[in-house]
C-alpha positions in Angstrom: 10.0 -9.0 14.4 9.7 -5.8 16.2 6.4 -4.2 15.6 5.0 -1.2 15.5 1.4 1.0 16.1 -0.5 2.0 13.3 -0.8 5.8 13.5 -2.3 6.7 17.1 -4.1 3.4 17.0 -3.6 0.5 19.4 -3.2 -1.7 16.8 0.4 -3.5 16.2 1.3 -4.2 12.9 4.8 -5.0 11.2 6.5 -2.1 9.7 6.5 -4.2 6.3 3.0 -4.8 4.9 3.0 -7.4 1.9 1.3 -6.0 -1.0 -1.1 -8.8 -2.2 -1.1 -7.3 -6.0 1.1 -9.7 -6.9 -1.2 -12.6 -5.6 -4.2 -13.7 -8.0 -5.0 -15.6 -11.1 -3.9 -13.9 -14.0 -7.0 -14.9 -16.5 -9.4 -13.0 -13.8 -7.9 -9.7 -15.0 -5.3 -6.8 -14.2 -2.7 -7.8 -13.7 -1.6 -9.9 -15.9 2.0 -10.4 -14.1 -0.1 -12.2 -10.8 1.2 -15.1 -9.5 -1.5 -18.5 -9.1 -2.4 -19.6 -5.7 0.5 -22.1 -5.2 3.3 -19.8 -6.1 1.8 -17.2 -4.1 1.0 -19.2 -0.8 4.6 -20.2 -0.4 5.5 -16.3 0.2 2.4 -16.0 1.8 3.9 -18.9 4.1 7.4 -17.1 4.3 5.6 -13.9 5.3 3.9 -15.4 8.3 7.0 -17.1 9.5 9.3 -14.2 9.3 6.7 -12.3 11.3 4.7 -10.1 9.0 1.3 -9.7 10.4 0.2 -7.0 7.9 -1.2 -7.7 4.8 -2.8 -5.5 2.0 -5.3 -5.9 -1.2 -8.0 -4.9 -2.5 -11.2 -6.2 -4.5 -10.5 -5.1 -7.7 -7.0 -7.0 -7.8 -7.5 -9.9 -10.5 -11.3 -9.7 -10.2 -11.3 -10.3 -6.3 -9.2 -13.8 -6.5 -5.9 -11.6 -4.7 -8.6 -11.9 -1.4 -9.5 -15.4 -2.3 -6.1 -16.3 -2.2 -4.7 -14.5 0.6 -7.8 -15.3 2.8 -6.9 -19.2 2.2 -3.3 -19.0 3.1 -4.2 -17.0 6.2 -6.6 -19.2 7.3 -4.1 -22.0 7.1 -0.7 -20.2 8.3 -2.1 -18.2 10.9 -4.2 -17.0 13.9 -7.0 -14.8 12.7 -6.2 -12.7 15.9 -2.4 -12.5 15.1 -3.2 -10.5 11.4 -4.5 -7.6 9.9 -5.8 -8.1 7.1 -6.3 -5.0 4.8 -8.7 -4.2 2.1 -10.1 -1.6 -0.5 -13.3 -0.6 -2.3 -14.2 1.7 -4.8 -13.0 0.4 -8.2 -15.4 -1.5 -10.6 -16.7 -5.0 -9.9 -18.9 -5.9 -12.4 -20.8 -3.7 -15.3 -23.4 -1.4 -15.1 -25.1 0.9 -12.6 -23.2 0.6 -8.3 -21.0 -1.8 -9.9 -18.3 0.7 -8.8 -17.4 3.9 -6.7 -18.1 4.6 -2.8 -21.8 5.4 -2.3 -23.7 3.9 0.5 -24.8 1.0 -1.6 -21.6 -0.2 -2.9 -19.5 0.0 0.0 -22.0 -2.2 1.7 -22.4 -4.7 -0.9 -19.0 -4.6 -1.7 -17.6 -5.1 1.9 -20.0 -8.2 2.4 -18.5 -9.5 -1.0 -14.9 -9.1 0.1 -15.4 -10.4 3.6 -17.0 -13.9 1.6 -13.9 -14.0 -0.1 -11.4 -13.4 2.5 -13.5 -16.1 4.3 -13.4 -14.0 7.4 -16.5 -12.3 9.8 -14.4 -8.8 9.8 -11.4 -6.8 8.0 -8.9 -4.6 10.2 -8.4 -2.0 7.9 -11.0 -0.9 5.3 -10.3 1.3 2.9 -11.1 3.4 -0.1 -9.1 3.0 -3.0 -9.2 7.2 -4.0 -12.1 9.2 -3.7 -15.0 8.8 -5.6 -16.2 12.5 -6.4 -19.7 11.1 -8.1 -20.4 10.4 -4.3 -20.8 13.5 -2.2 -18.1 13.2 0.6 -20.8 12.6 3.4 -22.5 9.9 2.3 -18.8 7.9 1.8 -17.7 8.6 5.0 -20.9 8.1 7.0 -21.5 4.8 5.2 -17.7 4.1 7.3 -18.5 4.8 10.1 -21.9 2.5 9.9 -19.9 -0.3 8.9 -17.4 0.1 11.7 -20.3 0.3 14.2 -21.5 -2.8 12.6 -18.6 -5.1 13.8 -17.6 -5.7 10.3 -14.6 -3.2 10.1 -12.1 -2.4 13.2 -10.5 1.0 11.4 -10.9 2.7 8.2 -8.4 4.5 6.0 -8.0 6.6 2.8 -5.6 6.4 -0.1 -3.6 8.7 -2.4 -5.9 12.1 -2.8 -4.9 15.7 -2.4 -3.9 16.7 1.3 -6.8 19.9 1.5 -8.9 16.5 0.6 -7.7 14.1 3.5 -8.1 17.4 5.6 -11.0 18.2 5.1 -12.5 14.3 5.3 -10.8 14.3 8.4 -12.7 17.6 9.7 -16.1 16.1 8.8 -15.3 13.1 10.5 -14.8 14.3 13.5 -17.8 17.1 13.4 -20.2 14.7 12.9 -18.7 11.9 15.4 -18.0 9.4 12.6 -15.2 7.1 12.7 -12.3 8.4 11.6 -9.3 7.7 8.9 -6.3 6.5 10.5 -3.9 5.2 7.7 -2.8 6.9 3.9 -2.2 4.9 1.7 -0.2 7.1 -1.0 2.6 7.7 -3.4 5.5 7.9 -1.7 9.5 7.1 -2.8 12.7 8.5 -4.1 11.5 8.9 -6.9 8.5 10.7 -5.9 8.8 12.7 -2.7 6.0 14.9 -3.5 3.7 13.9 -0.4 6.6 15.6 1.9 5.2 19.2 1.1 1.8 18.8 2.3 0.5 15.0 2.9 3.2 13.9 5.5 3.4 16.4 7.5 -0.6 16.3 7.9 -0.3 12.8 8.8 2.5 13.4 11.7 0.0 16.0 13.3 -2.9 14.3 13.0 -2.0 10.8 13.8 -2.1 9.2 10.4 0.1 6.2 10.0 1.2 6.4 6.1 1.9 2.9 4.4 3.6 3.9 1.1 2.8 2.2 -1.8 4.9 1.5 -4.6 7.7 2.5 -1.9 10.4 0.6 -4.6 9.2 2.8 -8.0 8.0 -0.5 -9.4 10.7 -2.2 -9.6 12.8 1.1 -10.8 14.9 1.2 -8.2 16.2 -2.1 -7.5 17.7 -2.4 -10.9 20.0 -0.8 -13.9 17.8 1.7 -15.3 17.4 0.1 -18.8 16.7 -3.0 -17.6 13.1 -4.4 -18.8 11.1 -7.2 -16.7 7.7 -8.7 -18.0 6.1 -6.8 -15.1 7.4 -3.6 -16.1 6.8 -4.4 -19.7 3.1 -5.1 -18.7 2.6 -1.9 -16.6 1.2 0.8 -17.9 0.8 2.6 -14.3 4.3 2.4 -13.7 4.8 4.1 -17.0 2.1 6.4 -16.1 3.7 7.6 -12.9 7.6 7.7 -14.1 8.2 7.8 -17.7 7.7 11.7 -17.6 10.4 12.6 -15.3 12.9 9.7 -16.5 16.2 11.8 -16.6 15.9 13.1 -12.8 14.6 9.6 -11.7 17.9 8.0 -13.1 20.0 9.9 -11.4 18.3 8.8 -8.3 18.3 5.4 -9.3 22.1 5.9 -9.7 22.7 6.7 -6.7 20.7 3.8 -4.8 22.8 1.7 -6.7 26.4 3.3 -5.5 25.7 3.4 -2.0 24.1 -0.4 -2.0 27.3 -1.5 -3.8 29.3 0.3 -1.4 27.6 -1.3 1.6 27.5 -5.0 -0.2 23.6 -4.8 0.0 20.6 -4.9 -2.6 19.3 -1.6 -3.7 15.8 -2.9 -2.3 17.3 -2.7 0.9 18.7 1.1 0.6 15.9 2.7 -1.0 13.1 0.7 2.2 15.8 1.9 4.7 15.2 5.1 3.4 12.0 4.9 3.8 12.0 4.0 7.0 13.9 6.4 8.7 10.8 8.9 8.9 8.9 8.2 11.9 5.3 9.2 9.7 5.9 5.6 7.7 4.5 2.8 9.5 4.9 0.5 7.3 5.7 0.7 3.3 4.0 -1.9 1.0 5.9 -4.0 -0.6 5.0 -6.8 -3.2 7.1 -10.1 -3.5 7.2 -11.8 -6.2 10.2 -13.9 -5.1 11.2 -15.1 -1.9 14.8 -12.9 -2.2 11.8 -10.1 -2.5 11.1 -10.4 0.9 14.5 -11.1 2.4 15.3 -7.9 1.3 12.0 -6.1 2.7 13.0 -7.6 5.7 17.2 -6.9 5.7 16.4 -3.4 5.3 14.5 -3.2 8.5 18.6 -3.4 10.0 20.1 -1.3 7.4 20.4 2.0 9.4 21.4 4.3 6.6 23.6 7.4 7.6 22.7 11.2 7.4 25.6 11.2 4.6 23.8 8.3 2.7 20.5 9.9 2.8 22.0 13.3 1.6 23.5 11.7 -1.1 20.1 9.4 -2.2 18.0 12.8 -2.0 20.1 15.5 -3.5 19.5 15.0 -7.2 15.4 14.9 -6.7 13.6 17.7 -8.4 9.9 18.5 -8.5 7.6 16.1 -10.1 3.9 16.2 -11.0 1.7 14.8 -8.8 0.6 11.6 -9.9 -1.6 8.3 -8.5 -4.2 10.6 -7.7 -7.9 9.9 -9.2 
């Protein structure tokens, strides 16, 4: 495994983060296509031994039992020292009032919940899953910057929001000598190339390392565009984010699919290889249900597509709306 800086940071990470979605116990809530804890320890286990130090989740996946999970295999596969382990906050935890949302309060309860269930005394990369516009900006992005001083975060980061958003996070952060963002999180595929007119190239001057997620469409482009799995028939956001531009998506999806059966590989392969070719992505996120998941997540780190190839892949995009966005 080659790796690879996060942004401007020191920190190495490999350029494939596994998304830990997948990973949970389906009666603790959304999603209902999680895998239990055995199923998902053995590609936790292939992860680590193919080199992937970079692992993403967040509290709200299947009621906070995706960090129970992961944080088990971890502490059983690997070196504390040799991960990093990446989290989110905003979403809701439990009913009623600071059950939810990034003020002062819940990020600190909700950081000292997810560190219990990781099992761990500190998380690499803390981040906020959107913004949280109940919560004036400030008091968010103070509230980071305490908990990095405390020893209980190494580096913050943001997710999917408008760019004049990140920028102007960014600006306060450094105004007021507050730790400051150094990963996006966002939407970011063939399918939706949106984030190249303004979040991308904020990223490249600034720093930022992006780590894509949903870099595969959900699923949409690895497979014939008609085709129907249980996740896909159990995810509304997917349908959220694609069913509105379906005829301009499948002519994308069309084309992943000549060029990976010219080159005898999977179409996971070509559209990641894609991805990978801009030097903004660190690393894209990618979920792995299967162990073939993951074999292809990682044979795409070879597959040097050609400036013909990626001509071809992006020439039948059009303009989307911008979705993923809170």
């Amino acid at each position: 495994m080659k790796y690879v800086k996060l942004g401007r940071t020191g920190l190495d990470i490999s350029p494939i983060c596994l998304g830990c979605m997948t990973f949970g116990e389906p009666e603790r809530g959304y999603p209902s296509w999680s895998m239990p804890e055995d199923d998902s320890r053995a590609i936790l286990k292939q992860a680590i031994d193919a080199g992937i130090n970079f692992f993403d989740t967040a509290n709200v996946y299947s009621d906070g039992s995706s960090e129970e999970i992961l944080g088990r295999a971890l502490r059983d596969f690997a070196r504390r020292d040799e991960v990093v382990i990446a989290t989110k906050v905003r979403g809701a935890m439990r009913p009623g009032p600071n059950g939810s949302g990034l003020s002062r309060k819940a990020i600190f309860t909700e950081l000292d919940a997810s560190l219990t269930r990781l099992g761990t005394d500190h998380i690499d990369l803390y981040q906020i899953h959107r913004l949280d516009h109940a919560v004036p900006m400030e008091e968010t992005l103070e509230a980071l910057h305490d908990v990095v001083k405390s020893g209980k975060v190494r580096y913050i980061g943001a997710s999917s929001m408008h760019a004049w958003e990140f920028s102007k996070a960014l600006h306060l952060q450094q105004a007021n000598g507050w730790a400051r963002f150094v990963s996006m999180q966002d939407h970011y595929n063939l399918l939706n190339r949106e984030e190249e007119r303004e979040m991308l190239p904020l990223c490249a001057d600034q720093g930022i390392g992006v780590i894509p997620w949903s870099p595969l469409g959900r699923g949409r482009l690895t497979r014939d565009w008609d085709t129907v799995t249980d996740r896909s028939s159990a995810d509304p956001i997917g349908n959220r984010l694609y069913d509105a531009t379906e005829a301009a998506d499948k002519a994308v999806v069309e084309k992943v699919a000549s060029i990976a059966a010219a080159r005898g590989v999977s179409r996971a392969q070509v559209a990641l290889a894609w991805l990978l070719r801009n030097p903004v992505i660190s690393a894209p996120i990618v979920g792995a249900g299967k162990p073939a998941h993951l074999d292809d997540a990682l044979a795409a780190l070879e597959l040097g597509l050609t400036d013909e190839e990626v001509a071809e892949l992006e020439t039948p995009y059009v303009p989307h709306p911008v979705v993923g966005i809170a």
